[in-house]
C-alpha positions in Angstrom: 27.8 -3.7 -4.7 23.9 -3.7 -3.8 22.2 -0.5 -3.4 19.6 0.4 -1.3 16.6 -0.3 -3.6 18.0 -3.5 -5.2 18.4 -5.3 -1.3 14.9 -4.0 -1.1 13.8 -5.6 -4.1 15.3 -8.4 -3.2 13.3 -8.9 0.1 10.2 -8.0 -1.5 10.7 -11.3 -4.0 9.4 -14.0 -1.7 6.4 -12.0 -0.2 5.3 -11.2 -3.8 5.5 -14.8 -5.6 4.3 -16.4 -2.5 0.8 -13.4 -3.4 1.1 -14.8 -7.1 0.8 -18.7 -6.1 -2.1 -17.7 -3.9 -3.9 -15.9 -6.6 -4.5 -12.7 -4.5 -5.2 -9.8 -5.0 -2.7 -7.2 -3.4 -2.8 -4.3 -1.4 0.8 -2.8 -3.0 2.9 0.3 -0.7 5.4 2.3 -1.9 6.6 5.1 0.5 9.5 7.7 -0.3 11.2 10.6 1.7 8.2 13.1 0.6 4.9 10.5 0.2 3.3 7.0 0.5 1.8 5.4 -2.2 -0.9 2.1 -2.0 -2.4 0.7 -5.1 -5.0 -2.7 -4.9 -4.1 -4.8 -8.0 -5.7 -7.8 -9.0 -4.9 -11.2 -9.1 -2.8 -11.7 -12.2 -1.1 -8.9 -11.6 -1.8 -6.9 -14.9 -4.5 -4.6 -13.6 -4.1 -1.5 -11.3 -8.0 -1.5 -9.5 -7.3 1.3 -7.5 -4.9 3.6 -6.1 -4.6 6.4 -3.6 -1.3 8.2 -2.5 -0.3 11.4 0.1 -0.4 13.6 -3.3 -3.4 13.0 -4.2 -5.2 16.9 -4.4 -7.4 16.5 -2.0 -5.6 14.7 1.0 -2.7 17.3 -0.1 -5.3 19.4 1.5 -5.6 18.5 4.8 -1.6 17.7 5.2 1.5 19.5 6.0 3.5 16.9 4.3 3.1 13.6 2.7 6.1 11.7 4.4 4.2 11.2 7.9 2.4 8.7 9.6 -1.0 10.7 9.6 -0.6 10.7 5.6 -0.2 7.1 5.9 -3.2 6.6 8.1 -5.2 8.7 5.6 -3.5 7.1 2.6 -4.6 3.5 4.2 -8.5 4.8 5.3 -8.5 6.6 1.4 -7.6 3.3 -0.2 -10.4 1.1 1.6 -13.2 2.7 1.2 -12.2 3.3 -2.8 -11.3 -0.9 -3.0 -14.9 -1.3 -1.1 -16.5 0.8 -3.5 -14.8 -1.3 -6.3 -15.9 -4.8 -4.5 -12.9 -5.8 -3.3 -12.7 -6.4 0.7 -10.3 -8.6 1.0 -6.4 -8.6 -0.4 -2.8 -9.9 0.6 -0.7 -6.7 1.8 2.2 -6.3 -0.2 5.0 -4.3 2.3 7.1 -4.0 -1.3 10.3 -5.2 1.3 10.0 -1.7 4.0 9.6 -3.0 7.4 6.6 -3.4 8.4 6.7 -0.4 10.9 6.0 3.4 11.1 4.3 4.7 8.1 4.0 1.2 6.4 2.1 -0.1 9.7 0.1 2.9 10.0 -1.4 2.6 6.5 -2.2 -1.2 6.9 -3.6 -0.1 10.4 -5.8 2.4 8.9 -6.9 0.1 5.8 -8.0 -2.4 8.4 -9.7 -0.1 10.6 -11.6 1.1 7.7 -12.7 -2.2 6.5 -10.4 -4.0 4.5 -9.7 -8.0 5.2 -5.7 -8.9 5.0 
């Protein structure tokens, strides 16, 4: 029997080799019940570059709770202007197999919004 996170692993697979052939970097989302996480990672894959997620002190600040899609919007504006400060502007977004709706979309919205090429 498949769980929940292996079938989503499994539909991540293709999306992420297909970023690896390219040689991109990637814009990576992870989202839970409670929060949404995004990290940029370079090309080989090795290297976190940066990384900016709903618990993060000071967006914990300004929200009620992490697991919304104003979180995500922040979450997505955070982690553009931090990957523009590093140099990077443009990436491949990495959905990690969630649908590319709700809080996923609102974060790659709000990371496009704020600057970021994908």
């Amino acid at each position: 029997m498949i769980n929940k996170k292996q079938a989503r692993m499994r539909r991540a697979r293709p999306t992420r080799a297909k970023i690896a052939e390219l040689r991109a970097v990637r814009l990576s989302v992870f989202r839970s019940n409670t929060h949404i996480y995004a990290q940029v990672i370079d090309a080989s894959g090795a290297k976190v570059i940066v990384a900016a997620s709903s618990i993060d002190a000071d967006l914990r600040a300004q929200l009620k709770s992490g697991a919304t899609v104003e979180a995500a919007q922040l979450v997505g504006k955070r982690i553009a202007e931090k990957a523009k400060e590093k140099g990077v502007s443009t990436v491949a977004f990495d959905r990690s197999g969630f649908r590319y709706h709700g809080r996923i979309k609102a974060l790659a919205d709000a990371a496009r919004e704020a600057g970021l090429q994908f």
